[in-house]
MMTF fields as JSON, N, C-alpha, C and O atoms, coordinates in Angstrom:
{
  "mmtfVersion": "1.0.0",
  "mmtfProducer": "UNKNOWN",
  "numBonds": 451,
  "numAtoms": 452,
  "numGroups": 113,
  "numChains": 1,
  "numModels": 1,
  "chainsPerModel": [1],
  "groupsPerChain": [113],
  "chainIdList": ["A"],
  "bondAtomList": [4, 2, 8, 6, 12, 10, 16, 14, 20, 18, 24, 22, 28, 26, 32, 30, 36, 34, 40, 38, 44, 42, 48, 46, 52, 50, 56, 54, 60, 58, 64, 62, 68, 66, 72, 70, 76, 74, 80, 78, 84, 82, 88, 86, 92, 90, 96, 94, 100, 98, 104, 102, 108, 106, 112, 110, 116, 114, 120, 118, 124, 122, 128, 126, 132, 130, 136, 134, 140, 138, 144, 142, 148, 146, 152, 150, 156, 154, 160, 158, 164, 162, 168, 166, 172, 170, 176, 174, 180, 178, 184, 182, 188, 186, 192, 190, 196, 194, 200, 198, 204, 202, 208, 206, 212, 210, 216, 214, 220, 218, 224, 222, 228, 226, 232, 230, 236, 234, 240, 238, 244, 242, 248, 246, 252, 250, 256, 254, 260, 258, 264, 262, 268, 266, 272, 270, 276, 274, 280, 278, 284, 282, 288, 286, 292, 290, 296, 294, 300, 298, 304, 302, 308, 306, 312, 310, 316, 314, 320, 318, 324, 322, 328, 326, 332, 330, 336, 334, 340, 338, 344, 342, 348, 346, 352, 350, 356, 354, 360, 358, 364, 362, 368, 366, 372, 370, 376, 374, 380, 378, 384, 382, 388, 386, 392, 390, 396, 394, 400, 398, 404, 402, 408, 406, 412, 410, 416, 414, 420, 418, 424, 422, 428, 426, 432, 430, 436, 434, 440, 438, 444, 442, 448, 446],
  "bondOrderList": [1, 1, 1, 1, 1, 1, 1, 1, 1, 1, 1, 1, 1, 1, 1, 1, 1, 1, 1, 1, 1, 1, 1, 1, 1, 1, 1, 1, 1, 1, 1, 1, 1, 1, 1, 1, 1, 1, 1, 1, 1, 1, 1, 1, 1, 1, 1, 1, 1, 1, 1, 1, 1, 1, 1, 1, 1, 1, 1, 1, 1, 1, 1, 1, 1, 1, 1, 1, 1, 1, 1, 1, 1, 1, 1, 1, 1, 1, 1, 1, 1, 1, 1, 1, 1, 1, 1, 1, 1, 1, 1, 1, 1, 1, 1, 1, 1, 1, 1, 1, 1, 1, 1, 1, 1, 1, 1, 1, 1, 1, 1, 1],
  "groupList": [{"groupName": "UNK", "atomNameList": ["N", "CA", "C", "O"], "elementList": ["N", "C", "C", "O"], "formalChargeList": [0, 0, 0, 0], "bondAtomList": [1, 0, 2, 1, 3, 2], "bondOrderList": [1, 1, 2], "singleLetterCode": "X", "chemCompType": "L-PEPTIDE LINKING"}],
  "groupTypeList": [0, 0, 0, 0, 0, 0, 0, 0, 0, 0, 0, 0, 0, 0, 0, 0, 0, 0, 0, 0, 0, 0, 0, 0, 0, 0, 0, 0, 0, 0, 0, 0, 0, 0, 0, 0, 0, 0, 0, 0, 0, 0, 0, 0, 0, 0, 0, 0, 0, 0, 0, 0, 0, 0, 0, 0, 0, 0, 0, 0, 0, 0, 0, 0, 0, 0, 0, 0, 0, 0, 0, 0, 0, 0, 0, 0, 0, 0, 0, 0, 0, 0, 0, 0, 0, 0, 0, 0, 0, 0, 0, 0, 0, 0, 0, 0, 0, 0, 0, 0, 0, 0, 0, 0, 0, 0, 0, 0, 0, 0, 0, 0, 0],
  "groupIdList": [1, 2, 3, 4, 5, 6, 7, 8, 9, 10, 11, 12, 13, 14, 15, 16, 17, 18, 19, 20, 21, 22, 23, 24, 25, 26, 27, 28, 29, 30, 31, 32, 33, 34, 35, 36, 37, 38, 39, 40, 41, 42, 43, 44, 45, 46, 47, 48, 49, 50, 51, 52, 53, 54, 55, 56, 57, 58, 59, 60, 61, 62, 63, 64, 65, 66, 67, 68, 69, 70, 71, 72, 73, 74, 75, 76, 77, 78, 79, 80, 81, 82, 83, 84, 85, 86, 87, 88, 89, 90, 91, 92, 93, 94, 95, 96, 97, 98, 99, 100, 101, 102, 103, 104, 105, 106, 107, 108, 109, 110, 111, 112, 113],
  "secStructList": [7, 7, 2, 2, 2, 2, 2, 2, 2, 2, 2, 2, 2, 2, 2, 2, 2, 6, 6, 1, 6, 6, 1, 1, 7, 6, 6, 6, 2, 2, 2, 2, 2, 2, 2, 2, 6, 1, 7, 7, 7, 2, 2, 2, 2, 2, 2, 2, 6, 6, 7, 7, 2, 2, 2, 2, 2, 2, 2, 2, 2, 2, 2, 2, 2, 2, 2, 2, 2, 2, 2, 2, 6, 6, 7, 2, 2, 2, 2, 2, 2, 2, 2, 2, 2, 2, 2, 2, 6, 6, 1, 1, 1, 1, 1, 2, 2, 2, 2, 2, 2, 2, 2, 2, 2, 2, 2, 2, 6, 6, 6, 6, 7],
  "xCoordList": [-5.078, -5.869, -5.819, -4.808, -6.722, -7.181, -6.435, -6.38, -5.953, -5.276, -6.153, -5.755, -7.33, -8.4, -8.49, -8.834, -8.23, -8.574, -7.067, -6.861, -6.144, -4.616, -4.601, -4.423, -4.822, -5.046, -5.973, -5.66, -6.97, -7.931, -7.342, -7.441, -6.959, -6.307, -4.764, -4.134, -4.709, -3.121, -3.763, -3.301, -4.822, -5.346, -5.686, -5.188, -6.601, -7.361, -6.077, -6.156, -4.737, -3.83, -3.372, -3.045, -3.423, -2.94, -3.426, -2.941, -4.497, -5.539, -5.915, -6.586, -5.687, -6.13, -4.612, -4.357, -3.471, -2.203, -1.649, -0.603, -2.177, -2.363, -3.19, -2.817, -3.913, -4.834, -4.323, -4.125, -4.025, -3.553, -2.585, -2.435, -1.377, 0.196, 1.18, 2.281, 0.555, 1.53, 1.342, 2.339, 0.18, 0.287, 0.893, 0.989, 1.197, 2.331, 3.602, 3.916, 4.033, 5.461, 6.404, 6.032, 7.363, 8.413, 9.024, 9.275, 9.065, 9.76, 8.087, 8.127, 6.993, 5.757, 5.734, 5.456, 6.005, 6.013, 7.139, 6.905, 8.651, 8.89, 9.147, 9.576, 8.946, 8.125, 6.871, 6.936, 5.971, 4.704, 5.532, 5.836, 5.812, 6.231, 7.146, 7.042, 7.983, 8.812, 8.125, 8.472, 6.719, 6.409, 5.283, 4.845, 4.762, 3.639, 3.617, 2.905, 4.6, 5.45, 6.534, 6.946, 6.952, 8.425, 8.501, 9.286, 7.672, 6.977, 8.592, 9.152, 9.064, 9.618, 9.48, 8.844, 9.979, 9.293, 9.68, 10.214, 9.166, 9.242, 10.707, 10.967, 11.418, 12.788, 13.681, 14.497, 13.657, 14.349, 13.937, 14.869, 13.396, 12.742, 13.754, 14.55, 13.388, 14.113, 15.659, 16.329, 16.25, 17.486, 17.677, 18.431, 17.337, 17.328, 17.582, 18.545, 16.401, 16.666, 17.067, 16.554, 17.977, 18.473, 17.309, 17.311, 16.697, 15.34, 15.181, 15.785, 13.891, 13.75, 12.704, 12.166, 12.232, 11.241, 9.821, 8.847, 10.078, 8.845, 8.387, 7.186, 9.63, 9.33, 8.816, 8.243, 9.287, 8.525, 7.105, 6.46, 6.765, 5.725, 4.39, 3.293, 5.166, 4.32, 3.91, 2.877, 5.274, 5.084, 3.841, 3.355, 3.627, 3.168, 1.405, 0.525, 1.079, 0.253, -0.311, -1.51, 0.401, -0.353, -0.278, -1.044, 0.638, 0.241, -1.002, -1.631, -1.154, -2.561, -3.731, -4.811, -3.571, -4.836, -5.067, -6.174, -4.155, -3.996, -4.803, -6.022, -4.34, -4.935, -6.705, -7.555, -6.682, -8.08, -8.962, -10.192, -8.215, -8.951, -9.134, -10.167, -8.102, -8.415, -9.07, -9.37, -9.587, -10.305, -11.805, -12.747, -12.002, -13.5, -13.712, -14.918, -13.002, -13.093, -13.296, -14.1, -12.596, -12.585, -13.163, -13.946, -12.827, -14.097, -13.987, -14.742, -12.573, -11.794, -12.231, -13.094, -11.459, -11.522, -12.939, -13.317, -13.719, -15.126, -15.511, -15.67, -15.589, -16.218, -15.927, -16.73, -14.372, -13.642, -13.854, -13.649, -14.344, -15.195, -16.334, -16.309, -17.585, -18.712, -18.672, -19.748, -17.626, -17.501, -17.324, -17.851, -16.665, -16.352, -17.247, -17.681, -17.971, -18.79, -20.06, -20.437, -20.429, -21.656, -21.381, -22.283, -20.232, -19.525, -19.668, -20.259, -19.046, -19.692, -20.183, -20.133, -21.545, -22.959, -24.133, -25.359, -23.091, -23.693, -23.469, -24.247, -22.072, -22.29, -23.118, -23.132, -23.705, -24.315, -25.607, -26.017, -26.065, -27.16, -28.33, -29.111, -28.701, -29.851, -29.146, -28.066, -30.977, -31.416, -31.685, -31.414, -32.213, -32.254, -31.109, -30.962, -30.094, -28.486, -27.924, -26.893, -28.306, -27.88, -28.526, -27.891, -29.63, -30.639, -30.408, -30.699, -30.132, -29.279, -28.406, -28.535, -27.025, -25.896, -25.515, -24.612, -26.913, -27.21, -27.703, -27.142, -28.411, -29.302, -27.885, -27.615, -27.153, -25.922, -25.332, -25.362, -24.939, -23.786, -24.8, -24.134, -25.774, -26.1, -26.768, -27.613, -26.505, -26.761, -25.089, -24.933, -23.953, -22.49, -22.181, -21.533, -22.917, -23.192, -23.746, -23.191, -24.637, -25.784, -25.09, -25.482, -24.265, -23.526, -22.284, -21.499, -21.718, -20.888, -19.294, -18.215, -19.811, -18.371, -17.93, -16.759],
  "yCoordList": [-28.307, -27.092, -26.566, -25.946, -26.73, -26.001, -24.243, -23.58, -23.909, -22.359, -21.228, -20.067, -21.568, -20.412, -20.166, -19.03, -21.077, -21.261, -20.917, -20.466, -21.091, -20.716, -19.437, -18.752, -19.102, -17.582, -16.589, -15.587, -17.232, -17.057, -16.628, -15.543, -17.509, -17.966, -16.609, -15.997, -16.653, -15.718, -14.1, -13.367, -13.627, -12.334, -12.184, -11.22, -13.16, -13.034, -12.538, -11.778, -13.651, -13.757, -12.015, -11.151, -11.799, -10.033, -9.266, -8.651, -9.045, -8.355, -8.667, -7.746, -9.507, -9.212, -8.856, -8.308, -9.199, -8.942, -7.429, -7.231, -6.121, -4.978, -4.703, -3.584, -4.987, -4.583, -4.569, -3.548, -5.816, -6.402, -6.957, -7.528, -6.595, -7.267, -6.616, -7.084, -5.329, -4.623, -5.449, -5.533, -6.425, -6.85, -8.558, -9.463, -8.221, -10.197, -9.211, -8.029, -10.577, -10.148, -9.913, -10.49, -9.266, -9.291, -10.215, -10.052, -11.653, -12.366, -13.323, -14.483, -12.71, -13.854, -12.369, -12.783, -10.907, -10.788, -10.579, -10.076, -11.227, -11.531, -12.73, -12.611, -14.056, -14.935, -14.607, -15.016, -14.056, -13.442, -12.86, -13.461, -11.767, -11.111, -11.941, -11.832, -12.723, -13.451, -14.379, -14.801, -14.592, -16.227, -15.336, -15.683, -14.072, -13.649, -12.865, -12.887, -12.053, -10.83, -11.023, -10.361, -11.918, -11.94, -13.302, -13.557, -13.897, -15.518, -16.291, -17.04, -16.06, -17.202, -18.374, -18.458, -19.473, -21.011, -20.984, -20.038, -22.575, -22.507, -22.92, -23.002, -23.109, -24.094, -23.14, -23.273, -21.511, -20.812, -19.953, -19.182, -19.856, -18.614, -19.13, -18.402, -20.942, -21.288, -21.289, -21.067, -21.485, -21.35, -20.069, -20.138, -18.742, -17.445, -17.048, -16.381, -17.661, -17.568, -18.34, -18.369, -18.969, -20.448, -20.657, -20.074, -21.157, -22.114, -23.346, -23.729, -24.157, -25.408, -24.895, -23.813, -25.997, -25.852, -25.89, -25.137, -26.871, -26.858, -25.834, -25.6, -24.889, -23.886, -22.594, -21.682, -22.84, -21.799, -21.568, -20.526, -22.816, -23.682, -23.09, -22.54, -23.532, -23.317, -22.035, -21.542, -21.476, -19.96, -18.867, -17.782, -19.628, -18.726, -19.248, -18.388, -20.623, -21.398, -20.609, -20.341, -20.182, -19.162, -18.177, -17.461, -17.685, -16.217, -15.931, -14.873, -16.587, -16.824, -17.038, -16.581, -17.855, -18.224, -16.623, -16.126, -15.871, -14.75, -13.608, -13.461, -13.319, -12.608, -12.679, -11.955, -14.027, -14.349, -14.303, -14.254, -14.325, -14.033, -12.737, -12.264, -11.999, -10.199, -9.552, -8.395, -10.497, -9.984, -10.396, -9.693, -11.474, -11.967, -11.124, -10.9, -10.508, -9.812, -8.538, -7.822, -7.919, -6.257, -6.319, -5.583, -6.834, -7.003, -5.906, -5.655, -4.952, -4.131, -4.322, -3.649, -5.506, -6.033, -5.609, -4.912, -6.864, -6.688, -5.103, -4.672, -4.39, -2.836, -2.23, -1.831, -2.06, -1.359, -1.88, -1.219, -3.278, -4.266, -3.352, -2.588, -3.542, -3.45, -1.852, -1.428, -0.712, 1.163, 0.911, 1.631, 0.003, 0.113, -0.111, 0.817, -1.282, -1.782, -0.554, 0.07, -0.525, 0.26, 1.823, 2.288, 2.6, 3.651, 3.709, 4.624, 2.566, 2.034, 2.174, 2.86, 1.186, 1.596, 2.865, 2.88, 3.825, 5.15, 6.089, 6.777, 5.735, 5.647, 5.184, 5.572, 4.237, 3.305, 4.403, 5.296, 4.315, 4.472, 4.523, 5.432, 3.211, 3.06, 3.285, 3.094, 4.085, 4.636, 3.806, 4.269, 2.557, 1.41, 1.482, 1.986, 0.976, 0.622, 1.879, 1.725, 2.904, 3.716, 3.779, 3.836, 3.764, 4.042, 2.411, 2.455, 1.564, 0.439, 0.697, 0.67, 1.095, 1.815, 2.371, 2.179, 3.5, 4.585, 3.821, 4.066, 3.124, 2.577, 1.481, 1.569, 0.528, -0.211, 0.997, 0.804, 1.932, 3.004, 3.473, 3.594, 3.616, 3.957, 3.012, 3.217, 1.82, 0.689, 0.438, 0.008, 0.724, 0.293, 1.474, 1.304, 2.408, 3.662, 3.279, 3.187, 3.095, 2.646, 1.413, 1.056, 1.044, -0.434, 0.061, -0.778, 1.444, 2.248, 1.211, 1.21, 0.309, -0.291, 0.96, 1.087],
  "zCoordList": [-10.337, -10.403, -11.845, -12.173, -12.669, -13.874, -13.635, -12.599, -15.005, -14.922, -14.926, -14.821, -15.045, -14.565, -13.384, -13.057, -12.468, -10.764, -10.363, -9.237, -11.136, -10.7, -10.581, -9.574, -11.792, -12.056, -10.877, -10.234, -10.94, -10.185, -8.235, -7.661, -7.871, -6.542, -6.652, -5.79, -8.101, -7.8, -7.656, -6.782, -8.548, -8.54, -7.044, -6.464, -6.245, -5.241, -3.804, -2.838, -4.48, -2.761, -3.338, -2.525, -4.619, -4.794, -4.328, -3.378, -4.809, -4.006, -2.316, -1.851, -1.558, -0.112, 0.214, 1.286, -0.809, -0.055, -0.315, 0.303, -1.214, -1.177, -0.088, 0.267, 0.507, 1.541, 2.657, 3.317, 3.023, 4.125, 4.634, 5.714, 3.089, 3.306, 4.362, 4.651, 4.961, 6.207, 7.064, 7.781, 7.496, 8.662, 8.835, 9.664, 7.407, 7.618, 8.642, 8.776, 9.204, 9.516, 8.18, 7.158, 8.13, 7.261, 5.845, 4.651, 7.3, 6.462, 6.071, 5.661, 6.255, 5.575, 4.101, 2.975, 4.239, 3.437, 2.149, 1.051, 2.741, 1.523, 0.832, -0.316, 1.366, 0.916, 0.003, -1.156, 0.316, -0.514, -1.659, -2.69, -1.375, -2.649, -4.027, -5.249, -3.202, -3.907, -4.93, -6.034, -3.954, -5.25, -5.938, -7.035, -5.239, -6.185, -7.225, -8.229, -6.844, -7.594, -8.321, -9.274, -7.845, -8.544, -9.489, -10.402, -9.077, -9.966, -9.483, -10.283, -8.421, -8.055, -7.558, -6.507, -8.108, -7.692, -6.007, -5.43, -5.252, -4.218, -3.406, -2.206, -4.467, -4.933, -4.712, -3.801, -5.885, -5.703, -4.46, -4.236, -3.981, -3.078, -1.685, -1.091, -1.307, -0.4, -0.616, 0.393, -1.669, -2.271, -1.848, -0.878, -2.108, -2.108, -0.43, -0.053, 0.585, 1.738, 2.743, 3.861, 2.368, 2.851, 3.816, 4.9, 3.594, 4.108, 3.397, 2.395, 4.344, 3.268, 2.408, 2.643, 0.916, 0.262, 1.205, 1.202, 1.858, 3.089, 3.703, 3.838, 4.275, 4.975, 4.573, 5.169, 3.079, 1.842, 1.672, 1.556, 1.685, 1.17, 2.507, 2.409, 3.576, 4.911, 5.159, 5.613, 4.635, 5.182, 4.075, 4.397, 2.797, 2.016, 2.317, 2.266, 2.604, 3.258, 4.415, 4.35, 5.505, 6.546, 6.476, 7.12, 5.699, 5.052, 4.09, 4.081, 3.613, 2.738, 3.485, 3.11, 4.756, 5.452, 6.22, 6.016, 7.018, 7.894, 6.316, 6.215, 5.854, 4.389, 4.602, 5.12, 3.859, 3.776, 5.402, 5.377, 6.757, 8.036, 8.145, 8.62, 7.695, 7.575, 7.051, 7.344, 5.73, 5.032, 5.484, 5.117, 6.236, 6.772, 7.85, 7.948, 8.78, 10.054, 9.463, 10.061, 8.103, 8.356, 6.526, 5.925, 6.33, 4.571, 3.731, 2.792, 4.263, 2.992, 1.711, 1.147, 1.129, -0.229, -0.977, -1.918, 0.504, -0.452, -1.024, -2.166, 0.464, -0.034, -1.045, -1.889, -1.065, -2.375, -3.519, -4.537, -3.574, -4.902, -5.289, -6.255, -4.231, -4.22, -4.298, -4.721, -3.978, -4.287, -5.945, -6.793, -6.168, -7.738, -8.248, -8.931, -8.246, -9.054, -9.203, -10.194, -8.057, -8.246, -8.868, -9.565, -8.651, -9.648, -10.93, -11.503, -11.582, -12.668, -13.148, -14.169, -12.381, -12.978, -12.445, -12.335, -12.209, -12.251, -13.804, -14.465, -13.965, -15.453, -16.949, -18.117, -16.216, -17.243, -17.954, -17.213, -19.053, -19.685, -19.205, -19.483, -18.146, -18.017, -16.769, -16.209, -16.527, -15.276, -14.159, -13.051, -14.249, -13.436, -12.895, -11.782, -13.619, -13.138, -12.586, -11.932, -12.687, -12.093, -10.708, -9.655, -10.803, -9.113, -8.371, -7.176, -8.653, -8.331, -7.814, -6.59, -8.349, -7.693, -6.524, -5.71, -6.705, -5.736, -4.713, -3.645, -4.669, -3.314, -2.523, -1.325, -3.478, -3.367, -2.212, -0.997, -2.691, -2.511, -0.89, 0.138, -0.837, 0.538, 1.02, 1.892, 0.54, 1.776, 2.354, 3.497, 1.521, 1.566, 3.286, 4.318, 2.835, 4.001, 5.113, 6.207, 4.9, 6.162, 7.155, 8.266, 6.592, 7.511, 7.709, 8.151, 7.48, 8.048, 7.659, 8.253, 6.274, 6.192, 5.485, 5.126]
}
């Protein structure tokens, strides 16, 4: 995996795991925290909780998949994306990007996400 897509994959498991990290169990979230937050390898983390590397490995694996299902069912992430973005460009200069925004911002309404 190229370090743009690493990077990429690490911002993304951050972000749905602020959203949606109350509903890991415990020990999926401190596994999570450990390798995302704390940049611990998968080596020490199992070292850390006498577990295997495997079980590290697995556990951060369906914790990641459960994340990304929470986020397709209830689409948090996206909205609070799509409130920002269009905020934004209510700021902007041009009036386009602004009445853009606005229409964004009450279609984000109208679907009562």
């Amino acid at each position: 995996m190229r370090d743009d897509a690493i990077l990429q994959k690490r911002e993304r498991a951050m972000e749905l795991y602020e959203e949606y990290g109350a509903l890991l169990t415990a020990s999926q979230q401190t596994i999570f925290e450990a390798y995302y937050r704390d940049d611990l390898s998968l080596s020490e983390i199992a070292e850390n909780l006498a577990i295997s590397r495997a079980a590290a490995s697995e556990s951060l694996r369906t914790s990641f998949e459960k994340l990304e299902d929470f986020e397709s069912k209830l689409g948090e992430v996206h909205y609070k994306k799509s409130v920002r973005e269009a905020v934004a460009k209510l700021a902007s200069p041009s009036k386009e990007e602004q009445q853009a925004a606005l229409i964004t911002l009450k279609e984000l309404s109208d679907h009562g996400i």
